[in-house]
C-alpha positions as CSV (number, residue, x, y, z in Angstrom):
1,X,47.0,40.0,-46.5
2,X,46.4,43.5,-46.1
3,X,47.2,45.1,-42.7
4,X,45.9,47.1,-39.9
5,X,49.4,48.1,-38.7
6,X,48.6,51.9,-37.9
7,X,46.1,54.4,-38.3
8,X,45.6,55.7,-41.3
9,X,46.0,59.4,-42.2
10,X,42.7,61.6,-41.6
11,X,40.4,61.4,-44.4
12,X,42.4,57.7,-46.3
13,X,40.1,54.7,-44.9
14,X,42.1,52.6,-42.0
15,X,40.8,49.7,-44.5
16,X,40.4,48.8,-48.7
17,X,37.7,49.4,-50.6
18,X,37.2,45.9,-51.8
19,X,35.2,45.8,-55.4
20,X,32.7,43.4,-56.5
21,X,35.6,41.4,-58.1
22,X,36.6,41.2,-55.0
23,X,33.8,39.6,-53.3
24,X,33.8,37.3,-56.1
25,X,37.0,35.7,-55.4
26,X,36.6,35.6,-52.0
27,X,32.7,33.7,-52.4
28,X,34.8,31.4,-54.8
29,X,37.8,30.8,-52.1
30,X,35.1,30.0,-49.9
31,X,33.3,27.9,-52.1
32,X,36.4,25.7,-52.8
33,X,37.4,25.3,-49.4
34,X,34.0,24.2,-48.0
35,X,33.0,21.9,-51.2
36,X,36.6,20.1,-50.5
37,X,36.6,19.8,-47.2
38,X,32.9,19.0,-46.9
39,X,33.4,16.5,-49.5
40,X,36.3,14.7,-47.8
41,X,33.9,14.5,-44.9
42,X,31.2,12.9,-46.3
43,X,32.3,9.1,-45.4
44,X,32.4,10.1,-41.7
45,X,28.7,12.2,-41.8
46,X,28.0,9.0,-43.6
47,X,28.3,6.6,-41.1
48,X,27.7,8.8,-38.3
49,X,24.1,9.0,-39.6
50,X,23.8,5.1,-40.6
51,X,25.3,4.4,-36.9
52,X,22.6,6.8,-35.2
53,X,19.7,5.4,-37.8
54,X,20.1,1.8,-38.5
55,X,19.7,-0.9,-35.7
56,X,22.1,-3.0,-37.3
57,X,24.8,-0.3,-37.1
58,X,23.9,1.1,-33.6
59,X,26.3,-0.7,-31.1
60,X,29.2,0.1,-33.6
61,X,31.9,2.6,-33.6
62,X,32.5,4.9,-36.4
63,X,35.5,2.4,-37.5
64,X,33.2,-0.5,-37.3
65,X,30.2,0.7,-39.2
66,X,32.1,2.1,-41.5
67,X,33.8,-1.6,-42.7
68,X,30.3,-2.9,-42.8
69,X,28.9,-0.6,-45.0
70,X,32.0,-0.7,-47.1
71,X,31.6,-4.6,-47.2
72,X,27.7,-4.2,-48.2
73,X,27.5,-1.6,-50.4
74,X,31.9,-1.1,-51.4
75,X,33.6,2.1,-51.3
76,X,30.8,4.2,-52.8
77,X,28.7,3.9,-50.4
78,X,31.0,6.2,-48.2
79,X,30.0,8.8,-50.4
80,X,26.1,8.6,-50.6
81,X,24.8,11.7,-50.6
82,X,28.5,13.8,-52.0
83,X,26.2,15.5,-55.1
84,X,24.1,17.4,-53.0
85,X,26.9,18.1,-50.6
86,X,28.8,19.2,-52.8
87,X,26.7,22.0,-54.6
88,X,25.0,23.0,-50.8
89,X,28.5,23.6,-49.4
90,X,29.9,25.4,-52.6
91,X,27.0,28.3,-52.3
92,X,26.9,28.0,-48.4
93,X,31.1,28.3,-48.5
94,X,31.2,31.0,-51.0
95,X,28.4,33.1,-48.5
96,X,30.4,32.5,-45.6
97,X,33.7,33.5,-46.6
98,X,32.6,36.6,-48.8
99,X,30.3,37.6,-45.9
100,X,33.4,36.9,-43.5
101,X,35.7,39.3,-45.3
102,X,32.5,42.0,-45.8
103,X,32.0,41.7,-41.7
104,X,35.4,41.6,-40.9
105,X,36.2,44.8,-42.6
106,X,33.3,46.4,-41.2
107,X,34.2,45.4,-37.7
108,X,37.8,47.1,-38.0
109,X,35.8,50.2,-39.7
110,X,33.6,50.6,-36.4
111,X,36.6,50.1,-34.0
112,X,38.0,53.5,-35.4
113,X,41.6,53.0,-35.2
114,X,44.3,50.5,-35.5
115,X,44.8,50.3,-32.2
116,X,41.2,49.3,-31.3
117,X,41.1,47.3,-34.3
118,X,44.3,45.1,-32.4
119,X,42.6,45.7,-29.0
120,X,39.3,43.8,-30.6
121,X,40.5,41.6,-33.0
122,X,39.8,38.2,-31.9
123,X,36.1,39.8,-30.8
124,X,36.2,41.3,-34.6
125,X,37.2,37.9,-36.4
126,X,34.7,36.0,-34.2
127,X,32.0,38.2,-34.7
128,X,33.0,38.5,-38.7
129,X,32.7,34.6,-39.0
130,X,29.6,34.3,-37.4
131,X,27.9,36.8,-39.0
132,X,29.7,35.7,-42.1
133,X,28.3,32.4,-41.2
134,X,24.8,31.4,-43.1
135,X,23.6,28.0,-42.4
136,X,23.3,28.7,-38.2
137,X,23.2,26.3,-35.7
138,X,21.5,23.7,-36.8
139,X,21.2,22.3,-33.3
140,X,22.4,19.3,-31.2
141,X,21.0,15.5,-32.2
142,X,22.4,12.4,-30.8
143,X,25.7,11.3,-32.2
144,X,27.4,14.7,-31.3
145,X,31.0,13.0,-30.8
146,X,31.4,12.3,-34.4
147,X,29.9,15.7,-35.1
148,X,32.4,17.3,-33.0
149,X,35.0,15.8,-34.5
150,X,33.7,16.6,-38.5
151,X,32.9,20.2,-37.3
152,X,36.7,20.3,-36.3
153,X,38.3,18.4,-39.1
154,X,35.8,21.1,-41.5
155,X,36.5,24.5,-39.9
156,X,40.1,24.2,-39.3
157,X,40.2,22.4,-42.9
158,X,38.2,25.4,-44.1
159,X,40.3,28.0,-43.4
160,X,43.6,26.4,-43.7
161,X,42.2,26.2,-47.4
162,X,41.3,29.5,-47.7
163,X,44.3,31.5,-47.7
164,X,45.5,29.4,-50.4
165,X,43.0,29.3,-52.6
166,X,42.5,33.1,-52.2
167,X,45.8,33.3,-53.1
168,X,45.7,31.0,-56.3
169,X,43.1,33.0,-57.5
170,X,44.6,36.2,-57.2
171,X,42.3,38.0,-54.8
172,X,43.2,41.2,-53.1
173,X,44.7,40.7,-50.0
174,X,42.3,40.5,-47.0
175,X,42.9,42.6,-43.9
176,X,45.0,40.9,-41.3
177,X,45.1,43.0,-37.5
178,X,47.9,42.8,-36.2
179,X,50.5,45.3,-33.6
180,X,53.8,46.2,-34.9
């Protein structure tokens, strides 16, 4: 990752110039990493919405309704819906992480100095992902246990990802604040 470690000399920029190229990579780490991780949630989403939907799944637990609509339907019907998932998370993803590193680098730009930039930075990564964010809020529905859980197992999966992926494709480093 690129670091804010110190202030940059007057007239150099305290962070790089990222190219279109660039944002490219970074929309396709974030594509990966959301398709994957979205994906591998789809059997809980699943039977969170069968369980909040169907009568006959209603009084059951996540484990429960998820062995009954294994033993109806098999495996596959874990993944009802992974298609559209799939492509809707890939675009969304690749949004969110290129807009996360575009925010992010403006964030550190407004604070001025690396100092500030270290001073603000969990303000500055916050704000980056949710303005970086595109989907919003979507709001609260009943069922929000599971949800909370998904959201958790997705963000954390998300960015665990992302690094990598970033990596394996090469992308310039992003910026990473930090005091020496």
């Amino acid at each position: 990752m690129t670091t804010v470690s110190k202030s940059p000399p007057a007239g150099k920029p305290l962070t790089p110039n990222f190219t279109f190229r660039d944002y490219s990579i970074f929309f396709l780490a974030g594509a990966i990493c959301a398709t994957a991780t979205h994906g591998a949630a789809t059997p809980i989403d699943v039977v969170k919405t069968r369980v909040q939907i169907d009568p006959a799944l209603a009084k059951h637990s996540l484990l429960q309704g998820g062995r009954k609509i294994v033993a109806a339907e098999g495996p596959r019907g874990l993944l009802t819906g992974f298609g559209p998932t799939a492509v809707g998370y890939f675009v969304q993803g690749g949004g969110k992480f290129a807009g996360y590193e575009f925010w992010k680098k403006k964030f550190v730009d407004l604070a001025g100095s690396q100092e500030k930039a270290v001073q603000y930075r969990v303000p500055i990564y916050l704000g980056a992902a949710a303005v970086g964010e595109q989907a919003g809020f979507r709001g609260l529905f009943s069922g929000m246990g599971p949800r909370i859980y998904m959201t958790a197992f997705l963000v954390s999966g998300q960015f665990a990802i992302y690094g990598q992926v970033k990596h394996a494709l090469h992308a310039p480093p992003g910026i990473e604040i930090f005091k020496e």
